[in-house]
C-alpha positions in Angstrom: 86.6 -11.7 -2.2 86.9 -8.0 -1.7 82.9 -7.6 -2.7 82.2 -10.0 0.1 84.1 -7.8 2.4 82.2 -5.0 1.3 78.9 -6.6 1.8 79.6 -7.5 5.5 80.8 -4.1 6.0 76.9 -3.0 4.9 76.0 -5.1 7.9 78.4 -3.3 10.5 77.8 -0.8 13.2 81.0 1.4 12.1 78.9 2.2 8.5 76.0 4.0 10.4 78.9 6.0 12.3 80.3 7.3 9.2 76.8 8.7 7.9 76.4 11.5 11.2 76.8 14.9 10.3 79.4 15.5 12.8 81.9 12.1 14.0 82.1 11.1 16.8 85.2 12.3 17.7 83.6 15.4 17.5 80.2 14.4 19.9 83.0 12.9 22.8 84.4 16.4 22.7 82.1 18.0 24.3 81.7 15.2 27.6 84.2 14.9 30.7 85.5 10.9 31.5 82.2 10.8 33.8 79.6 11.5 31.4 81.4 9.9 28.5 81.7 6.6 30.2 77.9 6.2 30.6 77.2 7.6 27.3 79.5 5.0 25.0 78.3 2.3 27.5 75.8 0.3 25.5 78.5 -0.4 22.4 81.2 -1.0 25.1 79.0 -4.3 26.2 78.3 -4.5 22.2 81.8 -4.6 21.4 82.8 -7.7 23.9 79.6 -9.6 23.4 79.8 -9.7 19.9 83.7 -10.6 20.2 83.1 -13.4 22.4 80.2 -15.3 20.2 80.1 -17.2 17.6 82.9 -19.1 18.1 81.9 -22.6 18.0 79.8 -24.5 15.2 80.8 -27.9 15.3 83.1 -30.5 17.8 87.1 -31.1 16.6 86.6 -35.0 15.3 87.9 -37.5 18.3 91.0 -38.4 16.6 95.0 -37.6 17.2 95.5 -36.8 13.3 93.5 -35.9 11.2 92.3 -33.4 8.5 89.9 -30.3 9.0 90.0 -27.4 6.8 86.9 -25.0 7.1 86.4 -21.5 5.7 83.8 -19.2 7.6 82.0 -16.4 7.1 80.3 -15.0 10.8 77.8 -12.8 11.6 76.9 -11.6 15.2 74.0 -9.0 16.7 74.1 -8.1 20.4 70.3 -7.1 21.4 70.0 -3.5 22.9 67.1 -3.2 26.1 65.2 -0.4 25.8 67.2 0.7 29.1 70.0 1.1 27.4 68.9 4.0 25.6 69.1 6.9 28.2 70.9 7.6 31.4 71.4 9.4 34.1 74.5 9.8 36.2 76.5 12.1 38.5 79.9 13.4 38.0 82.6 16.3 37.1 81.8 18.5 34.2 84.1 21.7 33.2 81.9 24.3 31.4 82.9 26.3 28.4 82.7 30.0 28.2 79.6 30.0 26.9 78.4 28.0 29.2 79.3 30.0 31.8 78.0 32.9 30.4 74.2 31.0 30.7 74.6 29.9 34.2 75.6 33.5 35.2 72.9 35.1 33.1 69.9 32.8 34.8 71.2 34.5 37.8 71.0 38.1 36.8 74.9 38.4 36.5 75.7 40.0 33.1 79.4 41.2 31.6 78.0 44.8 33.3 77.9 43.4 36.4 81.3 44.4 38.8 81.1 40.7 40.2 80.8 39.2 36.3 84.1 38.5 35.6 85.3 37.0 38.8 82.3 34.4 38.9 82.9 33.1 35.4 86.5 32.8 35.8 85.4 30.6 38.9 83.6 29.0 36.5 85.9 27.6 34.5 88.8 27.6 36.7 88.0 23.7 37.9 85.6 21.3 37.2 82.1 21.3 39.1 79.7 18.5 40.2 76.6 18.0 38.2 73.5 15.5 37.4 73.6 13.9 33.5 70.5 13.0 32.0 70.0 12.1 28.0 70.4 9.7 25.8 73.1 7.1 24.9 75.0 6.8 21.8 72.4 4.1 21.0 69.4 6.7 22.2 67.2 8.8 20.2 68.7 11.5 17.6 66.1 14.1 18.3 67.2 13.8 22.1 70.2 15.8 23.7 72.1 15.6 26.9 71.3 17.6 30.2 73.7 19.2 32.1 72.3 20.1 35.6 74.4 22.5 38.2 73.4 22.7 41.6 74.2 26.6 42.0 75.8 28.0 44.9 78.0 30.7 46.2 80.5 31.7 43.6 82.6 35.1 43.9 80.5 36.2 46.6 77.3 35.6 44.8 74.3 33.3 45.0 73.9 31.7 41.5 70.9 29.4 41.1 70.6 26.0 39.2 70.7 26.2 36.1 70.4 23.4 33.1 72.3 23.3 30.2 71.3 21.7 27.0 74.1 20.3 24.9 72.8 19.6 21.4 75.8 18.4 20.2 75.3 15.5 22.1 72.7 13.2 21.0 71.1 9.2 20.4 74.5 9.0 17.8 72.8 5.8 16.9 69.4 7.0 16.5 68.0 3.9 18.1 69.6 1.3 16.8 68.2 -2.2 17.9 71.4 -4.3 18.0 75.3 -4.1 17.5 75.8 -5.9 14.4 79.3 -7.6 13.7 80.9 -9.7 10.9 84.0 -11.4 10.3 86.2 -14.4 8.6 87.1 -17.4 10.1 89.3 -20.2 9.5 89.3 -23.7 11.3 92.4 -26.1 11.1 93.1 -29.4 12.7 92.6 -32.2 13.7 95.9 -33.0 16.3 94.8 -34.4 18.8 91.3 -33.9 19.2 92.4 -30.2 18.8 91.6 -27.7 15.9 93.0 -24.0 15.5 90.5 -21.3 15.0 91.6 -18.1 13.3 89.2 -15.3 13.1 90.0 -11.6 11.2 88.3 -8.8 9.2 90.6 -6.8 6.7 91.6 -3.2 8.0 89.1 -0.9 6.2 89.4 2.8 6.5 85.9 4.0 7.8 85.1 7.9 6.9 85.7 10.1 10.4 87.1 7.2 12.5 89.5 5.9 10.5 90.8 1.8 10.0 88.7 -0.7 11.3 90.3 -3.9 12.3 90.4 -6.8 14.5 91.8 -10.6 14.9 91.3 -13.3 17.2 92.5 -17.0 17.8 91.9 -19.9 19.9 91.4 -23.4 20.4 88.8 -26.0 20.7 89.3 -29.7 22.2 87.6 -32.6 22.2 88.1 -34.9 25.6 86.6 -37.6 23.8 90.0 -38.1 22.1 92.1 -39.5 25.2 88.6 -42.0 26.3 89.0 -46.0 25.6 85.4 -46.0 25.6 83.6 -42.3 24.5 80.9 -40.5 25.8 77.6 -40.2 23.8 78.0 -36.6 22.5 80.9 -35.0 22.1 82.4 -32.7 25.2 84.8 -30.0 23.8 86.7 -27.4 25.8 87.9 -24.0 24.2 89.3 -20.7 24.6 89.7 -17.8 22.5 91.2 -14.3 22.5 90.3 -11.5 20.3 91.5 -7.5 19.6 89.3 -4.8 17.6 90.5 -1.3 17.0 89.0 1.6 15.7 90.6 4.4 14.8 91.7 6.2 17.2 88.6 5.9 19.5 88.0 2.5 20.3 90.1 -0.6 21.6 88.8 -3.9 22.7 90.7 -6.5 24.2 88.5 -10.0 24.5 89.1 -13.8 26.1 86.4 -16.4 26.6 86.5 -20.1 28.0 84.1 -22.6 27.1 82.7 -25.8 27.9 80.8 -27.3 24.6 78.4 -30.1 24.2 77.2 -31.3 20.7 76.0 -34.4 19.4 76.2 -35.3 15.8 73.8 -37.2 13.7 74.5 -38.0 10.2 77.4 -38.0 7.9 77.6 -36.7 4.8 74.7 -34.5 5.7 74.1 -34.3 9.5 72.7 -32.0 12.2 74.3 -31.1 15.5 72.8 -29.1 18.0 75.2 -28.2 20.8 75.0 -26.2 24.1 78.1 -24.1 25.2 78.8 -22.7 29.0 81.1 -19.9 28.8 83.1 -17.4 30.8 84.1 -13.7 29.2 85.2 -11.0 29.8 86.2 -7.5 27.7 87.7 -4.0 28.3 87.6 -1.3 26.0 89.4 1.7 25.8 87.5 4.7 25.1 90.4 7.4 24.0 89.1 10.8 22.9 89.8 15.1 23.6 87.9 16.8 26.3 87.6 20.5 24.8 86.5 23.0 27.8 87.4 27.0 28.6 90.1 28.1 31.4 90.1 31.6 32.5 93.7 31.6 30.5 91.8 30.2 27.2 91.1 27.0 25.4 92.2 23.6 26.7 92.7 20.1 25.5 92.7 17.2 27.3 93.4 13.4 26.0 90.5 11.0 27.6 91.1 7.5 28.0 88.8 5.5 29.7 89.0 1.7 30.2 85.4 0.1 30.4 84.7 -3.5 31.0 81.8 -5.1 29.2 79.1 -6.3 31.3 79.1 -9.9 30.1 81.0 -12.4 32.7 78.9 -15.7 31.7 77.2 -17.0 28.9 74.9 -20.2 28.0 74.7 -20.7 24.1 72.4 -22.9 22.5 73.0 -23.6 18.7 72.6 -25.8 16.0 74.8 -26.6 12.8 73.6 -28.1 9.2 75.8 -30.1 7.1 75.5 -30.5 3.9 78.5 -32.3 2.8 80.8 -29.3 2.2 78.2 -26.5 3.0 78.0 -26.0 6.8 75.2 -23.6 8.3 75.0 -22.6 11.8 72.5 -20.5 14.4 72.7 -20.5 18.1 72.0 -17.7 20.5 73.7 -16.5 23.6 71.8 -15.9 26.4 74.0 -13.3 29.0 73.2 -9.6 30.6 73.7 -8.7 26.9 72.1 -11.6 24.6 74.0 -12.2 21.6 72.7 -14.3 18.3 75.3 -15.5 15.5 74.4 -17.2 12.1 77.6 -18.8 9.4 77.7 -20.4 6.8 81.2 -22.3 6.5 82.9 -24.2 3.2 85.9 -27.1 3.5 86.3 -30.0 4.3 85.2 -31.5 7.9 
């Protein structure tokens, strides 16, 4: 079992992190709450989307008791748009002394200069409004954030705009097409019409962000179980919650209702395709140190930032393969952030 989890972890976003030459710990340093939140953006709506798929694979059987047992392994990929790649925002920005030392410069203001001092301590006494362009975390690794100030009168002087380059800020991902997940799940049931879904991935420690982990449960229910006379497919309500953490960095929180309809043809070895209607909804939190310059020094400052993914509702369509023990199982979900999931489950149905 541990070289399975091993093999998913191949398949997992967290495994491309690890191979940067800085972390990103490291990257997030060097952005205020403003610029951060547009930068991690794209695996904020990665992190909920692929949280709330892949789910549902197959209808509880109609029946107040009965036995269910299924073991499966999950794998999800939320598509990236090629929008999602750069960005440009305004917000607050505290420079560092060398920073500051640039912006004074362009202007002809140099350490010899009677006025030098004053300005940069200006500088870097309080945080200044500014235009971000660059890529995202998912954007290109050859790319680097812009930092654009406006200029103005500081200490008596006239600076002029200047642009900063920050190269330690970069496409983290280096273009990565979609946010790849996996986990383990485990159905139970039947009572009444009702199974138990457990979902989890073992806490693995993850060089320069630490343990990766996450859990989730939830319920799925088929109405068919309290009709005299049934419907012609199968109608199955649901809900779910899940939590992911890594590290210190990131912390998702995840719920998602559903409305499933599947129809079942076969036995033994059947298909069912099934169509889901969903509502979601995620919030990670983003925690991380600011690093800037004060006049007095160095200063550190604890980020946390709570981002919602952009996903609110969801229409999957899917289809499972039975073959008596062996289940298999594709659908795709088609939100602001499209989602496809492929398992393969083992038990008894």
């Amino acid at each position: 079992m541990k070289k399975i989890y091993v093999s998913l972890l191949v398949f997992l976003l967290f495994i491309s992190l690890s191979t940067k030459a800085q972390n990103l710990d490291e990257t997030l340093s060097n952005l205020s709450s403003d610029a951060a939140s547009s930068y991690v953006a794209p695996i904020v709506n990665g992190f909920g989307s692929n949280l709330n798929s892949g789910w549902f694979a197959f209808p509880p059987e109609p029946v107040k008791f009965g036995f269910t047992a299924r073991l499966r392994v999950v794998g999800t990929g939320t598509f990236f748009a090629s929008d999602d790649k750069s960005f440009s925002a305004s917000g607050n920005f505290r420079y560092n002394s060398q920073q500051a030392d640039a912006i004074l410069a362009n202007s002809g203001i140099t350490p010899g200069n009677p006025n030098y001092q004053a300005a940069k301590n200006e500088l870097l006494s309080k945080e200044w409004m500014v235009s971000f362009s660059g890529p995202t975390i998912i954007g290109d690794k050859d790319e680097f954030l812009r930092v654009r100030f406006e200029g103005g009168m500081i200490a008596g002087q006239q600076i002029q705009p200047y642009e900063e380059v920050l190269e330690d800020v970069y496409g983290y991902l280096d273009g990565l097409p979609l946010f790849p997940s996996a986990n383990i799940q485990l159905t139970v049931g039947t009572i009444m019409g009702t199974n138990l879904v457990f979902r989890w991935f073992p806490s693995i420690d993850i060089q320069d962000l630490g343990k990766f982990s996450f859990y989730g449960f939830g319920l799925v229910h088929n109405v068919n179980v309290w009709m005299k006379n049934p419907l012609p497919l199968d109608l199955s309500v649901a809900g779910f919650y899940q939590k992911l953490k890594v590290g210190d960095i990131f912390e998702s929180n995840a719920t998602q209702f559903g409305l499933y309809a599947s129809k079942t043809f076969g036995s033994v070895f059947a298909v069912t395709p099934y169509l889901g209607l969903t509502t979601e909804s995620s919030t990670t939190t983003v925690s991380y140190d600011y690093r800037f310059d004060t006049p007095a020094g160095p200063e550190t400052v604890n980020v946390s930032l709570d981002l919602k993914g952009e996903n609110s509702f969801g229409f999957t369509t899917g289809l499972s393969i039975k073959l008596a023990v062996i289940n298999l199982n594709v659908d795709y979900k088609a939100a602001n952030s499209g989602t496809l999931t492929a398992g393969i489950s083992f038990g008894v149905l």
